[in-house]
Structures are given as C-alpha cells and as structure tokens.
C-alpha atoms as a printed R data frame, in Angstrom:
    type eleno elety resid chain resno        x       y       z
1   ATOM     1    CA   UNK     A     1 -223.382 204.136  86.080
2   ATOM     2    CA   UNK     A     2 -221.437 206.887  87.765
3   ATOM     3    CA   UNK     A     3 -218.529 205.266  86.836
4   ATOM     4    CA   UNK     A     4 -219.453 205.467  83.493
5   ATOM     5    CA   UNK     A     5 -219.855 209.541  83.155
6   ATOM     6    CA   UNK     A     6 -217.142 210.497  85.088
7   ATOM     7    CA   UNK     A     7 -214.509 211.742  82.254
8   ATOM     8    CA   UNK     A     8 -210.916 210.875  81.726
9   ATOM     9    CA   UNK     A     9 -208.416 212.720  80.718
10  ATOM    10    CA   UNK     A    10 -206.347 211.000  78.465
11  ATOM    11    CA   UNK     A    11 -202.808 213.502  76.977
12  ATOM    12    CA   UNK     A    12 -203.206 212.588  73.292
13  ATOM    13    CA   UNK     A    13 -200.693 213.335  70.854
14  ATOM    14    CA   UNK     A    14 -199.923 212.555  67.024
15  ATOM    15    CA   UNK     A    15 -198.106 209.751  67.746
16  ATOM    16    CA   UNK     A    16 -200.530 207.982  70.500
17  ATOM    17    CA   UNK     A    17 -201.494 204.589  69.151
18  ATOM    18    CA   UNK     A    18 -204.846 202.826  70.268
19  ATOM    19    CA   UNK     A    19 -202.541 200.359  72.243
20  ATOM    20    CA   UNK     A    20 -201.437 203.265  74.051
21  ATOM    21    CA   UNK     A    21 -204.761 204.902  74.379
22  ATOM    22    CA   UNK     A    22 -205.790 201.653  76.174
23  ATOM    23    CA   UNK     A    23 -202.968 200.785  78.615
24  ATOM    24    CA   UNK     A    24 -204.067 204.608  79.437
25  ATOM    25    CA   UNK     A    25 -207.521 204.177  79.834
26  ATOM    26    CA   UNK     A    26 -206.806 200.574  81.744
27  ATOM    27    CA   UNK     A    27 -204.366 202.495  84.162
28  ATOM    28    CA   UNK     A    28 -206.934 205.080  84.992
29  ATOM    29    CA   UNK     A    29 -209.596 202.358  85.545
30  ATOM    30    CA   UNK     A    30 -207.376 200.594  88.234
31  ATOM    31    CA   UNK     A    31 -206.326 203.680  89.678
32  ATOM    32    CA   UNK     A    32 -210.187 204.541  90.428
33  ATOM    33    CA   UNK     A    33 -210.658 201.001  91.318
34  ATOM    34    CA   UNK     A    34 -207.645 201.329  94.310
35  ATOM    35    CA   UNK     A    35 -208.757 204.642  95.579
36  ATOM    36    CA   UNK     A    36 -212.436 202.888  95.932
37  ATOM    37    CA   UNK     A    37 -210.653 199.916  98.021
38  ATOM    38    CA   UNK     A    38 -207.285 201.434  99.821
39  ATOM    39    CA   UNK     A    39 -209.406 204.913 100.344
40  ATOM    40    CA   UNK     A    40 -205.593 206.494  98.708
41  ATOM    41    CA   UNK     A    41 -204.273 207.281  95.628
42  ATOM    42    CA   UNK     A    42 -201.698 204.825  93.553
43  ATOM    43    CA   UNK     A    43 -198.291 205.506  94.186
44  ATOM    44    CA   UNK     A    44 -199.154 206.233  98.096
45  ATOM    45    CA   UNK     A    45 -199.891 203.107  99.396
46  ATOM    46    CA   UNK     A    46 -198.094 201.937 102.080
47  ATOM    47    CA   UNK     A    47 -196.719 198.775 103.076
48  ATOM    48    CA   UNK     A    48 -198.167 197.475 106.537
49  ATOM    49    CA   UNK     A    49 -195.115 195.283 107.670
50  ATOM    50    CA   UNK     A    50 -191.903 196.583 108.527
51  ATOM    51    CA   UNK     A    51 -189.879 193.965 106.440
52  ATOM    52    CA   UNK     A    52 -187.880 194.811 103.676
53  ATOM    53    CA   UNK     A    53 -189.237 192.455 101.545
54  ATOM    54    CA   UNK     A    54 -191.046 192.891  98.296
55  ATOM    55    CA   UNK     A    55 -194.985 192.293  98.898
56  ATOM    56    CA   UNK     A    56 -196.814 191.480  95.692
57  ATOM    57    CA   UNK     A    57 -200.225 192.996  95.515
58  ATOM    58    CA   UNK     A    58 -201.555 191.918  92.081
59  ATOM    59    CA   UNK     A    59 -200.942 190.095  88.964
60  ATOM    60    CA   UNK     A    60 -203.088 191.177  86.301
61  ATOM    61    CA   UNK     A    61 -203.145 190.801  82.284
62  ATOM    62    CA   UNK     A    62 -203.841 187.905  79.821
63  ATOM    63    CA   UNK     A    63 -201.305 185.233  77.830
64  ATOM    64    CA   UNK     A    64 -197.679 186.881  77.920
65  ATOM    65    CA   UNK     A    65 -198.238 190.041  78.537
66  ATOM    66    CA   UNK     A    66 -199.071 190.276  82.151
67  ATOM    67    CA   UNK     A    67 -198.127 192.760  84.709
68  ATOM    68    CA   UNK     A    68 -197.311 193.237  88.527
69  ATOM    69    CA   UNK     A    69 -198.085 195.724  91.180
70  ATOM    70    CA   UNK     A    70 -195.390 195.011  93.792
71  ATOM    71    CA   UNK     A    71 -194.320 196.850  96.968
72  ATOM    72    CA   UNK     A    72 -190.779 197.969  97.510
73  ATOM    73    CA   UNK     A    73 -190.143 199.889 100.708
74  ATOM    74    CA   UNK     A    74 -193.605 200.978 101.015
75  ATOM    75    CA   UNK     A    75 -193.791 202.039  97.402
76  ATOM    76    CA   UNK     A    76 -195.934 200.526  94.549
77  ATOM    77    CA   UNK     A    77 -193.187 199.684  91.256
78  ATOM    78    CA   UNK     A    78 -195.163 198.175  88.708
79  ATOM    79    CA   UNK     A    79 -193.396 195.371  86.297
80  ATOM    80    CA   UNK     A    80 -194.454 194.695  83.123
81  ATOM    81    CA   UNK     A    81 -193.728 191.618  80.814
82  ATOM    82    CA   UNK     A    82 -189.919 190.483  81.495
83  ATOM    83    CA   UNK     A    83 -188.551 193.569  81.431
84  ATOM    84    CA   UNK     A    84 -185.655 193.668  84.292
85  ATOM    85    CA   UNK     A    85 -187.035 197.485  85.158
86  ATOM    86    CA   UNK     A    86 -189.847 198.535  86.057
87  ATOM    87    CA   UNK     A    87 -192.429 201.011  84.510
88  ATOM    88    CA   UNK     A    88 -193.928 202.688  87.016
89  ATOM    89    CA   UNK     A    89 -192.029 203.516  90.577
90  ATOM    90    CA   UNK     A    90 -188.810 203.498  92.089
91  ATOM    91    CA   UNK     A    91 -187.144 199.437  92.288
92  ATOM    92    CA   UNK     A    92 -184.592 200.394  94.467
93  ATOM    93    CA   UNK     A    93 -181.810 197.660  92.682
94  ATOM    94    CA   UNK     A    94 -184.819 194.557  91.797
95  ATOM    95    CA   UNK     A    95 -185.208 193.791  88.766
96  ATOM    96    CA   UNK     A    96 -188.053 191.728  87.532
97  ATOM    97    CA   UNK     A    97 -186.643 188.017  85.666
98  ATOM    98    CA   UNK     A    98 -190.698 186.671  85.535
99  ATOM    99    CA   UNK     A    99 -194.046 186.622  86.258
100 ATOM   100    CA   UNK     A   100 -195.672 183.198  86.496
101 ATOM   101    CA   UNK     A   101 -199.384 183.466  88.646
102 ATOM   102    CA   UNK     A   102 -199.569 183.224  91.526
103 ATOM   103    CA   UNK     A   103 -195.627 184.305  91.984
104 ATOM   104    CA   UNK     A   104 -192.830 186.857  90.546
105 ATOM   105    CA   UNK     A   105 -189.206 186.153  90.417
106 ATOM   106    CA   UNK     A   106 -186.982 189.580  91.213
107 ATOM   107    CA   UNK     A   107 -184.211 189.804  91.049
108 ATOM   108    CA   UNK     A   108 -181.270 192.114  93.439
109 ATOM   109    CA   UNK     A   109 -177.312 192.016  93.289
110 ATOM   110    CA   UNK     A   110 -176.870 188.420  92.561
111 ATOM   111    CA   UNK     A   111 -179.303 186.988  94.621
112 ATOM   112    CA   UNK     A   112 -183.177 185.730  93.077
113 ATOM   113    CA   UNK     A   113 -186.430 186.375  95.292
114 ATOM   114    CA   UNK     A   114 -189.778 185.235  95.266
115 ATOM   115    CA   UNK     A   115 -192.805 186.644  96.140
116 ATOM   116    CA   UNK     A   116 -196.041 185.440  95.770
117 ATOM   117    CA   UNK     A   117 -199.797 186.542  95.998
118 ATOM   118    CA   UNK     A   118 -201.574 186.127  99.751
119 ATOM   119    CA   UNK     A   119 -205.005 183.654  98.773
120 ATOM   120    CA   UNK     A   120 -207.142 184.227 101.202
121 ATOM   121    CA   UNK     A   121 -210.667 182.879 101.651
122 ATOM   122    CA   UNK     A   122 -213.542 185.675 101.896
C-alpha cells in the first residue's frame, strides 16, 4: 500500500502523450523496484565480473515492443525495440540488431555478440 501513496513526479508538458506518460510512469516503477532489490539507484549498478562482456540483466515488454537492461562496462544501457542505439546509457560502440527472450544480439565493429539471461532455480 505504501507503494501506492508515495507520489511521482512525472515533467508534463503540452506535447506529452499518454504513451509517454506511461513509459514514464513504467520507468519510475522499475526504478523503485531495483533500488528495493540492488539496495542502489539505476544507472549505478555495477557489474560483478571483471570481463568486458555485455551482461544482460532483463528482458521485459510484450509482442514487439520489448526492451533490455544490459550491462556495458559496469553501466546499465537500456535497448529498446531494434533500434541499433540505445535509450538510456552510454553503449560504448554496441549496437543492439535484436531481442529474442531469453537472448539479445549486439552488435560492435563488425563482429555480432550474444548475450543471454542467467535462469537460475530459486
């Protein structure tokens, strides 16, 4: 219920559509989520392994328009759709060719990498 009353802050302008108003809204929902689990705010988490590698950390949306939370150098870039850039962090040269559960395929220089979700049992 807490959850419930605490109050977002949305920036709302003439031109905000609902769409908008609810990939805002969905954002700050996740971001509360994260700091409840990592105990740190988006943006700051850190990647525990000292390989380069991209680290996928979640796949979320519904049909075609999904996203992914991925960490780059200890970073968290979110991709969304197949857009090659990202909308949310710093790639650092990937590029994002498709998401298809439980995997994404990036892309850097000419070369294609694949990086999939961790299932783990409880």
């Amino acid at each position: 219920m807490a959850a419930l009353e605490q109050k977002i802050e949305i920036p709302v302008t003439a031109l905000t559509t609902v769409e908008e108003l609810l990939q805002l809204e969905s954002r700050a929902a996740l971001d509360t989520a994260r700091r409840q689990v990592f105990g740190t705010s988006p943006g700051s988490i850190r990647a525990a392994s000292s390989s380069d590698r991209p680290v996928l950390v979640a796949i979320y949306g519904t049909g075609r328009n999904l996203s992914a939370e991925v960490l780059i150098d200890g970073r968290l870039v979110i991709f969304y759709g197949a857009g090659k850039k990202p909308v949310s962090g710093i790639a650092n040269g990937y590029g994002l060719e498709r998401i298809t559960p439980p995997c994404i395929y990036l892309t850097k220089d000419q070369s294609q990498e694949i990086t999939c979700l961790e299932i783990s049992a409880p």
